[in-house]
Backbone atoms as SQL, in Angstrom:
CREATE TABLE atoms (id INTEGER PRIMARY KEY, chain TEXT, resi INTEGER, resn TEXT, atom TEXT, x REAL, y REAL, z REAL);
INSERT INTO atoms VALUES
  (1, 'A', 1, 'UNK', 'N', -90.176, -19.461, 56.212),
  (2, 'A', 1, 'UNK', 'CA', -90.248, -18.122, 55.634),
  (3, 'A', 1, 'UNK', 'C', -88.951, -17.846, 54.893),
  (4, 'A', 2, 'UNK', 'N', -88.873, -17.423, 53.498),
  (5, 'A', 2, 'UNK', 'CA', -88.122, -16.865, 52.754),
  (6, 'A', 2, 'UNK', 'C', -87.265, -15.519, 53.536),
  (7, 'A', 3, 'UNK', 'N', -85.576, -15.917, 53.972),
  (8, 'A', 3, 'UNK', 'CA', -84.929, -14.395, 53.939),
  (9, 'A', 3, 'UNK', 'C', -84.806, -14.371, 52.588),
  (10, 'A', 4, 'UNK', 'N', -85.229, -12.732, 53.366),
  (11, 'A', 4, 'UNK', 'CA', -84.911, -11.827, 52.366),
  (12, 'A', 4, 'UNK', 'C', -83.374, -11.534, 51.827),
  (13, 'A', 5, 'UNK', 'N', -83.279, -11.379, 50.639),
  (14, 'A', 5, 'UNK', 'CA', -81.706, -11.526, 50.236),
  (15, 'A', 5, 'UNK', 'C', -81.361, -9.815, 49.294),
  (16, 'A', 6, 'UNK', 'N', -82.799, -9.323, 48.893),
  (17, 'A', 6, 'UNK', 'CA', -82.460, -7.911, 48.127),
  (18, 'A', 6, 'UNK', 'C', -82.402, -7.238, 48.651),
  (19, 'A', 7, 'UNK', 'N', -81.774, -6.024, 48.614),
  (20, 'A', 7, 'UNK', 'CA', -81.247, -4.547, 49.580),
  (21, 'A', 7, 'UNK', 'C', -81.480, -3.950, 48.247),
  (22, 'A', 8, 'UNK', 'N', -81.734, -2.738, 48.015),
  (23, 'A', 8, 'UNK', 'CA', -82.507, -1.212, 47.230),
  (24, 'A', 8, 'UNK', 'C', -81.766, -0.235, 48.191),
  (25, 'A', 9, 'UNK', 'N', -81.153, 0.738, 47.581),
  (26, 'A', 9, 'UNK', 'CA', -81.421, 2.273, 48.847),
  (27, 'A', 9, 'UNK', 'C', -82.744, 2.525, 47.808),
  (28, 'A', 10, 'UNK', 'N', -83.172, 3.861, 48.093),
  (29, 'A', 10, 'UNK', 'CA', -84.754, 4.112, 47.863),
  (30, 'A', 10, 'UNK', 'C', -84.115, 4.612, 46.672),
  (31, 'A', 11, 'UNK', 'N', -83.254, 5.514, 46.075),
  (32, 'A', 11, 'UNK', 'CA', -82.868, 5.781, 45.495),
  (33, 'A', 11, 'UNK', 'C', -83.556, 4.423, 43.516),
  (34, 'A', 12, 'UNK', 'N', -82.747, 3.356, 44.100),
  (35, 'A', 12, 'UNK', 'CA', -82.645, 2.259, 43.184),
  (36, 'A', 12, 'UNK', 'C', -84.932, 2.663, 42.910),
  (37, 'A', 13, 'UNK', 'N', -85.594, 2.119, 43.924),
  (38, 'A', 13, 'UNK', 'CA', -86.937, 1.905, 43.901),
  (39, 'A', 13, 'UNK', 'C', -87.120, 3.014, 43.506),
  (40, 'A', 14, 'UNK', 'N', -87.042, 4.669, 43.520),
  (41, 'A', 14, 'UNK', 'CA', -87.341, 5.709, 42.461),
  (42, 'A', 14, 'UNK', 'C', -87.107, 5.498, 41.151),
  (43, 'A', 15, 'UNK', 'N', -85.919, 5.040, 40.740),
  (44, 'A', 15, 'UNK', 'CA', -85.498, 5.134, 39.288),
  (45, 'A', 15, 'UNK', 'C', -86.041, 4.031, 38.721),
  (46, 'A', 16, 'UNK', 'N', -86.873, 2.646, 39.690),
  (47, 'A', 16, 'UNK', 'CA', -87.269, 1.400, 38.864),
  (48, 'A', 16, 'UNK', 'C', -88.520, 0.770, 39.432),
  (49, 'A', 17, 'UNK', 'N', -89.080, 1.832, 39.708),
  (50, 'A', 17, 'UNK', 'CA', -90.467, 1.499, 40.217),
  (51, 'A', 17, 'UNK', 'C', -91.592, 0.278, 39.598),
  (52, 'A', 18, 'UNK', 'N', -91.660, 1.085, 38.275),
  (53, 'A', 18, 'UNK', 'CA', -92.023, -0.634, 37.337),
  (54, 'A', 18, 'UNK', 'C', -91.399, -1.519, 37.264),
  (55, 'A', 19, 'UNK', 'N', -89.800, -1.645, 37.141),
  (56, 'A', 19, 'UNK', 'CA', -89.467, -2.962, 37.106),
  (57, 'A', 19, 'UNK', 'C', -89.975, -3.926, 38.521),
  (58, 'A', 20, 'UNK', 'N', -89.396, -2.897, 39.728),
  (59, 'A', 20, 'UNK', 'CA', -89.662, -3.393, 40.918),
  (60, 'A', 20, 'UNK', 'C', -91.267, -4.379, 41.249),
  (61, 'A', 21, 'UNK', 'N', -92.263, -3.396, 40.819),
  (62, 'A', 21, 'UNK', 'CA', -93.509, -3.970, 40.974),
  (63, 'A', 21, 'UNK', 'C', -93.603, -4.833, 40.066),
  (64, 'A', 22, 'UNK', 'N', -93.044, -5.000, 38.774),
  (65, 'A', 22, 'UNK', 'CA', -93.022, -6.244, 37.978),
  (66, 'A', 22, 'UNK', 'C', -92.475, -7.347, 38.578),
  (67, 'A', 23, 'UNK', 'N', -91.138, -7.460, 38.850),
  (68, 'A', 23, 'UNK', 'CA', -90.153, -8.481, 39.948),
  (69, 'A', 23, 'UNK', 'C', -91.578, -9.185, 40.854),
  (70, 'A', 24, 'UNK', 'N', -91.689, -8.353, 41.670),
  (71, 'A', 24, 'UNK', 'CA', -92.696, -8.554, 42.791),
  (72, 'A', 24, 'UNK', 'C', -93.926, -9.645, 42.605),
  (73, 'A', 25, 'UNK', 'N', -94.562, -8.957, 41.374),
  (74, 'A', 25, 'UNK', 'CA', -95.728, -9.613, 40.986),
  (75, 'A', 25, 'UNK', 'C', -95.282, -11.448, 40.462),
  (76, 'A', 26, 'UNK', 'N', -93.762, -11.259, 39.848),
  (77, 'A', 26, 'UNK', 'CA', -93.521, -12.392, 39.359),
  (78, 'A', 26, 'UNK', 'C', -92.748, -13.319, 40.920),
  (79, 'A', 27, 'UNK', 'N', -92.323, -12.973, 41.570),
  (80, 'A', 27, 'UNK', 'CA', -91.414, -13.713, 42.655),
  (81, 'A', 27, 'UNK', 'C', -92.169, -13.445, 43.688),
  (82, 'A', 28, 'UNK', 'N', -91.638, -14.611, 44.786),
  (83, 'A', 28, 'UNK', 'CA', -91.905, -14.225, 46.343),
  (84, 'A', 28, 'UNK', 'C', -90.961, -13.441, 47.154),
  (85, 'A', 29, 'UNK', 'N', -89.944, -13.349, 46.860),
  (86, 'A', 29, 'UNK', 'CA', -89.222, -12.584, 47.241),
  (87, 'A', 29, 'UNK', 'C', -89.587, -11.238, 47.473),
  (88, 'A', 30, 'UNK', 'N', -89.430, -10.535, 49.287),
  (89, 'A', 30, 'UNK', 'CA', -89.415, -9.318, 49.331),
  (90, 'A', 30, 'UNK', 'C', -88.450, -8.592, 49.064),
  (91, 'A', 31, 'UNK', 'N', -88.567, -7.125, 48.855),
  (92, 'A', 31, 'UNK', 'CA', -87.527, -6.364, 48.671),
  (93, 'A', 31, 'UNK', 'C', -87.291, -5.263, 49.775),
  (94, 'A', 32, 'UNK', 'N', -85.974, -4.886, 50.746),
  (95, 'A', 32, 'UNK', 'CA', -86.030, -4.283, 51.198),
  (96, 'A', 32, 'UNK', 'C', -85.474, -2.684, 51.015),
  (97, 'A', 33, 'UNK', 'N', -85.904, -2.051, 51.110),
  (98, 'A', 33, 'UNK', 'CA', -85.340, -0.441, 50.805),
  (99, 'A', 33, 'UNK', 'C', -85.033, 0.107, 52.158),
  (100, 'A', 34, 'UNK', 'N', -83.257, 0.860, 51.515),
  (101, 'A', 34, 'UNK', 'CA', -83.045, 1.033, 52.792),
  (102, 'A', 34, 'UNK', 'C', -82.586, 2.979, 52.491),
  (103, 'A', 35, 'UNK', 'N', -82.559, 3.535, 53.706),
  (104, 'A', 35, 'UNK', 'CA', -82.428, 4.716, 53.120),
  (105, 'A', 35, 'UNK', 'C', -81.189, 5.689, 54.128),
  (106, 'A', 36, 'UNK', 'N', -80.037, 5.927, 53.568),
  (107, 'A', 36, 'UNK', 'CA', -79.152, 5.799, 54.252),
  (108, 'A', 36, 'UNK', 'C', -78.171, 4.737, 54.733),
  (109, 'A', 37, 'UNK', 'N', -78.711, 3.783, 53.877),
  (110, 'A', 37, 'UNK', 'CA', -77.992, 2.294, 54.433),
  (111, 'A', 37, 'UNK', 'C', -78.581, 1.568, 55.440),
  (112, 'A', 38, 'UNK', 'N', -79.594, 2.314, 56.128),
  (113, 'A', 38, 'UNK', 'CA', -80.520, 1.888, 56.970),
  (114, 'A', 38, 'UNK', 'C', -82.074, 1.405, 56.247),
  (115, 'A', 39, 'UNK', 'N', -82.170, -0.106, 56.637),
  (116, 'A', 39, 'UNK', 'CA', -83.234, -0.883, 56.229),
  (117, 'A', 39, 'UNK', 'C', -84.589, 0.071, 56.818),
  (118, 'A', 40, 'UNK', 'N', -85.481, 0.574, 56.195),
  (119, 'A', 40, 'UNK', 'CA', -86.387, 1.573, 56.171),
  (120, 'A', 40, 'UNK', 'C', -87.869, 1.075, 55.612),
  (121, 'A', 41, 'UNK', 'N', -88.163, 0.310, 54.721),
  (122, 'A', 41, 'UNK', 'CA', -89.231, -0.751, 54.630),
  (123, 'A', 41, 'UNK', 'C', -88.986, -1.715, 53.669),
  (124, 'A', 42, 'UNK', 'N', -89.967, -2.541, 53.843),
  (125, 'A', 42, 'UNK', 'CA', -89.896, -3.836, 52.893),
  (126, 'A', 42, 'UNK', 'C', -91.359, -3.729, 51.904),
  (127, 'A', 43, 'UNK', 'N', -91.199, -3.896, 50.551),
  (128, 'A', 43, 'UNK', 'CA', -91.639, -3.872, 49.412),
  (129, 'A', 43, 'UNK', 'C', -92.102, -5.904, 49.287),
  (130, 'A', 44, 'UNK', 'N', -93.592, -5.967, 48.883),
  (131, 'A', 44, 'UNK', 'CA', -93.895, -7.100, 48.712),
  (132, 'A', 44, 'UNK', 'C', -94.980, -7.164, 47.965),
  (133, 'A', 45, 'UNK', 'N', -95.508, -8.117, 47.029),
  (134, 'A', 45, 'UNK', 'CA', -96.249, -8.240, 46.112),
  (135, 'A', 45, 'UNK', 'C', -97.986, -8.325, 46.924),
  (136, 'A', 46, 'UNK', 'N', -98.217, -7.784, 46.738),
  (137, 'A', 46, 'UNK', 'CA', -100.366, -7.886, 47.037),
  (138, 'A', 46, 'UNK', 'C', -101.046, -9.078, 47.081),
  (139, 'A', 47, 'UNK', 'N', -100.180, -10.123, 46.603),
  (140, 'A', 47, 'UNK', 'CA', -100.615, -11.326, 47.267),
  (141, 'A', 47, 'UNK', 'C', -100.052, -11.748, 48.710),
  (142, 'A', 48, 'UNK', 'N', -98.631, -11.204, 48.526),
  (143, 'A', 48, 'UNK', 'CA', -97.596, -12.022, 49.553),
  (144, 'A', 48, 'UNK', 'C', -98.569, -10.621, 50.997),
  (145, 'A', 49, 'UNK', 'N', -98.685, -9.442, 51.100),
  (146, 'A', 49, 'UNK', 'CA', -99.431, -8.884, 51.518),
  (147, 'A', 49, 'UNK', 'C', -100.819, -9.357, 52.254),
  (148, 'A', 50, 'UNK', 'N', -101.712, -9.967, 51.237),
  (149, 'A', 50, 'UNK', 'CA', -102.615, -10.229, 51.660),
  (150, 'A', 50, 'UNK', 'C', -102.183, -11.724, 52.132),
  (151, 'A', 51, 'UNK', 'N', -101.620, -12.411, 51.611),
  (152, 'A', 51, 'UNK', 'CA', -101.524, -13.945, 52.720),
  (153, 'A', 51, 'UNK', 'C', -101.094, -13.838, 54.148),
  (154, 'A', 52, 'UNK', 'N', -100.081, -12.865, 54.226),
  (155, 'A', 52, 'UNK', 'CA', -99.429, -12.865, 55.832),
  (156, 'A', 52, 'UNK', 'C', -100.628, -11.994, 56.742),
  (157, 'A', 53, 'UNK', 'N', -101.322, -11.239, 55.916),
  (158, 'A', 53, 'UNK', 'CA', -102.964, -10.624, 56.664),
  (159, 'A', 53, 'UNK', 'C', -103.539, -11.664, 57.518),
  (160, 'A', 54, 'UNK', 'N', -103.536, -12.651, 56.468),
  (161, 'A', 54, 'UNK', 'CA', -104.556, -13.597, 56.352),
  (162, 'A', 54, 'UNK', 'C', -104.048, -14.505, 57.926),
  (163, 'A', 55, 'UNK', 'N', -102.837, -14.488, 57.688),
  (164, 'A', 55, 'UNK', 'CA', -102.097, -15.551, 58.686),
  (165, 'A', 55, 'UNK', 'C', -101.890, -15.010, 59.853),
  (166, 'A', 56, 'UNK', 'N', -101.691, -14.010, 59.960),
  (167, 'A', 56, 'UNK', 'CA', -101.928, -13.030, 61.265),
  (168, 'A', 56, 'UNK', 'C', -102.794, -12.990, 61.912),
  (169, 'A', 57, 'UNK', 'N', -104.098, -13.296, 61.117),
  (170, 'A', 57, 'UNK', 'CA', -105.246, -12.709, 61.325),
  (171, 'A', 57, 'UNK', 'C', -105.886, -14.492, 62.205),
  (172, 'A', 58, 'UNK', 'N', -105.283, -15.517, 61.479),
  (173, 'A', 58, 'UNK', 'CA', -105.358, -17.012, 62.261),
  (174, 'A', 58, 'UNK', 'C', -104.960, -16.854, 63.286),
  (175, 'A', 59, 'UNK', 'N', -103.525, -16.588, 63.766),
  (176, 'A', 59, 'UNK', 'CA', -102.669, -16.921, 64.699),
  (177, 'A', 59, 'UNK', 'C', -103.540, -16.340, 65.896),
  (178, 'A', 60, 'UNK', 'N', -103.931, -14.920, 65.694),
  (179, 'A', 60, 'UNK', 'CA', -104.421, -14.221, 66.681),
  (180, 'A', 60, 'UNK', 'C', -105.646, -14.910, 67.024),
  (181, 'A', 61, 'UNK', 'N', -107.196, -15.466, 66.062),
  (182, 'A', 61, 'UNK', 'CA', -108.013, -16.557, 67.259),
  (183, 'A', 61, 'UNK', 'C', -106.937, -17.590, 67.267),
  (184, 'A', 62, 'UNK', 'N', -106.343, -18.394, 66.959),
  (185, 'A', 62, 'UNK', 'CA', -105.439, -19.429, 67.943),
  (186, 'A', 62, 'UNK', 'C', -105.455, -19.112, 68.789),
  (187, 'A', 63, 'UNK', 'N', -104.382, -17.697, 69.200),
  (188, 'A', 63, 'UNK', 'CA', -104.304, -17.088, 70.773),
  (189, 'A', 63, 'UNK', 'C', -105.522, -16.722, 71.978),
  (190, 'A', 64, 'UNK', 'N', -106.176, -16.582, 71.161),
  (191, 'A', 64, 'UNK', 'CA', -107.542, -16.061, 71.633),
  (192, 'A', 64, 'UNK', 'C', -108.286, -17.149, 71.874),
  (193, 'A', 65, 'UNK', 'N', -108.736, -18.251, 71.599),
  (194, 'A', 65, 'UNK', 'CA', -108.649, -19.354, 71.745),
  (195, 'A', 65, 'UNK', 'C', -107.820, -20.262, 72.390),
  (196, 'A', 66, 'UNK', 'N', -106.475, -19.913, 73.020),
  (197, 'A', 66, 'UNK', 'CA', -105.881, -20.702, 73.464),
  (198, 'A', 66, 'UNK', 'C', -105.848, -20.055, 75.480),
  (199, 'A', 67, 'UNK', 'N', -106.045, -18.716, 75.134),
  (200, 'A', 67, 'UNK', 'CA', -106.536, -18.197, 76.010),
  (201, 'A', 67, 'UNK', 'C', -107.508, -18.152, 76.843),
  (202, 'A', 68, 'UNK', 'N', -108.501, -18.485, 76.069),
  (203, 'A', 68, 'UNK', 'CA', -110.084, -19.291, 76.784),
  (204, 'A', 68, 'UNK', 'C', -109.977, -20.422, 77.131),
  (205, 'A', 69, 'UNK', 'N', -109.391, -21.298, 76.609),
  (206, 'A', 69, 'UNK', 'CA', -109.265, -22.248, 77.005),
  (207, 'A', 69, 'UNK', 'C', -108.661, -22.521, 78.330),
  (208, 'A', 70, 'UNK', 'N', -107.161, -21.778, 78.818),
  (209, 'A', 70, 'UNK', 'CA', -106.459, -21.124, 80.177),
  (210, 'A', 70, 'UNK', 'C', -107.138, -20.963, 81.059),
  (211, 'A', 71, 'UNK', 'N', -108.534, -19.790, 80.701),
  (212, 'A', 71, 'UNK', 'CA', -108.894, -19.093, 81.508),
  (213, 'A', 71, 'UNK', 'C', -110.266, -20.173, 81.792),
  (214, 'A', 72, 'UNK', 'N', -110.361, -21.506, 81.477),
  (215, 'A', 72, 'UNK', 'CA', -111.864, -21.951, 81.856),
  (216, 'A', 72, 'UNK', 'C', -112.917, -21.908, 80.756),
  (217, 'A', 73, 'UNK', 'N', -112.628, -20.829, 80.102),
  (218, 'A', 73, 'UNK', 'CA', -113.824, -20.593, 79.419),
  (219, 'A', 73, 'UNK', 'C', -113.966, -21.409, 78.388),
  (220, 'A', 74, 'UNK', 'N', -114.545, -22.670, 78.714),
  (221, 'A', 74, 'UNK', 'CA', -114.863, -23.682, 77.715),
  (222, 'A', 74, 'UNK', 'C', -116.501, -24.412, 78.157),
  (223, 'A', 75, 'UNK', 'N', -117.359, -24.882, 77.179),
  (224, 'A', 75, 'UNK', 'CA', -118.092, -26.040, 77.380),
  (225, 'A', 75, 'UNK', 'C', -118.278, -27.244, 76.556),
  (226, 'A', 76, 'UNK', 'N', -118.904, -28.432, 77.049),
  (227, 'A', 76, 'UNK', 'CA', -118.921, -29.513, 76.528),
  (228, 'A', 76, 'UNK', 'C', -119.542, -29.523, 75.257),
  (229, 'A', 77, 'UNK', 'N', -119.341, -30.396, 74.540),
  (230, 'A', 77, 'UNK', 'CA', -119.760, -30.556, 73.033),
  (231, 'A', 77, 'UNK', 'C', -121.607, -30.728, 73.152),
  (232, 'A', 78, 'UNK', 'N', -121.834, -31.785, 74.365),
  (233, 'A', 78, 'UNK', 'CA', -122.786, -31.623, 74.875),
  (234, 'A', 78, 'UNK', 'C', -123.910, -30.678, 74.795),
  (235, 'A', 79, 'UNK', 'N', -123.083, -30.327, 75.860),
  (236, 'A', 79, 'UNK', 'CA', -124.184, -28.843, 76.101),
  (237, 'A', 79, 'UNK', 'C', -123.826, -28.144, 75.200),
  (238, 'A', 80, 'UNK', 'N', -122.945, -27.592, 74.188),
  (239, 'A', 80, 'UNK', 'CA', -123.551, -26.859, 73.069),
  (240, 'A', 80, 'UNK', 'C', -124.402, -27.038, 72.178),
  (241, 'A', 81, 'UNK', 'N', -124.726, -28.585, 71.576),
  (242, 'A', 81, 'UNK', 'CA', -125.592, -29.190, 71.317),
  (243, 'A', 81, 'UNK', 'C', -127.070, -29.287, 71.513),
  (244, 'A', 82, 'UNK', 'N', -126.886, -29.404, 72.632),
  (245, 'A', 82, 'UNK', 'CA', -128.512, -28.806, 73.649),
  (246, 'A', 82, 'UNK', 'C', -128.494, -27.846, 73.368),
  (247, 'A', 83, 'UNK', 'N', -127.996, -25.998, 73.849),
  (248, 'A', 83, 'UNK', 'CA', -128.224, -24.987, 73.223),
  (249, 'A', 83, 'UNK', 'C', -128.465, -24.737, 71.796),
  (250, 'A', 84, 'UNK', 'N', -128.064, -25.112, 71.103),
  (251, 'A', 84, 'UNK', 'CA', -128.582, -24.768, 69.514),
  (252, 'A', 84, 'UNK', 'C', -129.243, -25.561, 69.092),
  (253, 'A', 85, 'UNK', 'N', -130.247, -27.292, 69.630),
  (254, 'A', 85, 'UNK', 'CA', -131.201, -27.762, 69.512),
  (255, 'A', 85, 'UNK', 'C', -132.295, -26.766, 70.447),
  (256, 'A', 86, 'UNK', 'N', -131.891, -26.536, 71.203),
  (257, 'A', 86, 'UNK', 'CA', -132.993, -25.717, 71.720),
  (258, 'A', 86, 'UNK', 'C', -133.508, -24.519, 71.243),
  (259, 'A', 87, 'UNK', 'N', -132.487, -23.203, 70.668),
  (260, 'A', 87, 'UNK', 'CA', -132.368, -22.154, 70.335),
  (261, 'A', 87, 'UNK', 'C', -133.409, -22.589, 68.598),
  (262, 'A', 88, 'UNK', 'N', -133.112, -23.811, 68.088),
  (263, 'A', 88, 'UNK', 'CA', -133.615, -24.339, 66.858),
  (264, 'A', 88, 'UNK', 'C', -134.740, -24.377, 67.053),
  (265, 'A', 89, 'UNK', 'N', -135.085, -25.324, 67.741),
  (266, 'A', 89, 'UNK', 'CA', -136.089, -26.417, 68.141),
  (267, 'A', 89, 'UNK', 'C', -136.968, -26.311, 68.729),
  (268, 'A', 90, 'UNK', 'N', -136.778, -25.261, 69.836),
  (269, 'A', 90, 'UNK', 'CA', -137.246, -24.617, 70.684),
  (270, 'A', 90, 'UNK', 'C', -137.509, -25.805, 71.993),
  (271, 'A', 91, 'UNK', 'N', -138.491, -25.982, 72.888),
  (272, 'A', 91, 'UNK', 'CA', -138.636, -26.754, 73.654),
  (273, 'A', 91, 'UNK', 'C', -139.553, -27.850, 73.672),
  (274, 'A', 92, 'UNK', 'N', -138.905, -28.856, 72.663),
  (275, 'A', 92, 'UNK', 'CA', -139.672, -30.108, 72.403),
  (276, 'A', 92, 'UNK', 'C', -139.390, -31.488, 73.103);
């Protein structure tokens, strides 16, 4: 993962709002705005947005999945096999 290396007070992101969302659209780089000198949010392009969604959104069945697995809750390749020939197939 890219640190982040830009600092904004909000101030800067009022007066350059288009440039900012231009930057964005062209780089991966986030931008952080800080307000008071205090880091207050981070500014990122609608792709870089939607990919870390995306990756969040993996990690969590990983976990969830890695969790069933802990807890037992697994079956054989087998017998899932049989269930959805059957559920198909019905009882032939």
């Amino acid at each position: 993962m890219d640190t982040v290396k830009r600092y904004h007070p909000i101030s800067y992101l009022k007066m350059h709002t288009a440039e900012v969302a231009r930057q964005l659209a062209e780089e991966t780089d986030a931008l952080i705005i800080t307000q008071n000198g205090v880091p207050a949010f981070v500014c990122v392009s609608m792709e870089e947005y939607y990919q870390t969604r995306e990756t969040n959104a993996l990690l969590r069945l990983l976990a969830l999945g890695e969790r069933e697995v802990r807890q037992g809750n697994v079956q054989s390749l087998e017998s899932v096999r049989a269930e959805l020939d059957k559920s198909l197939f019905g009882d032939e």
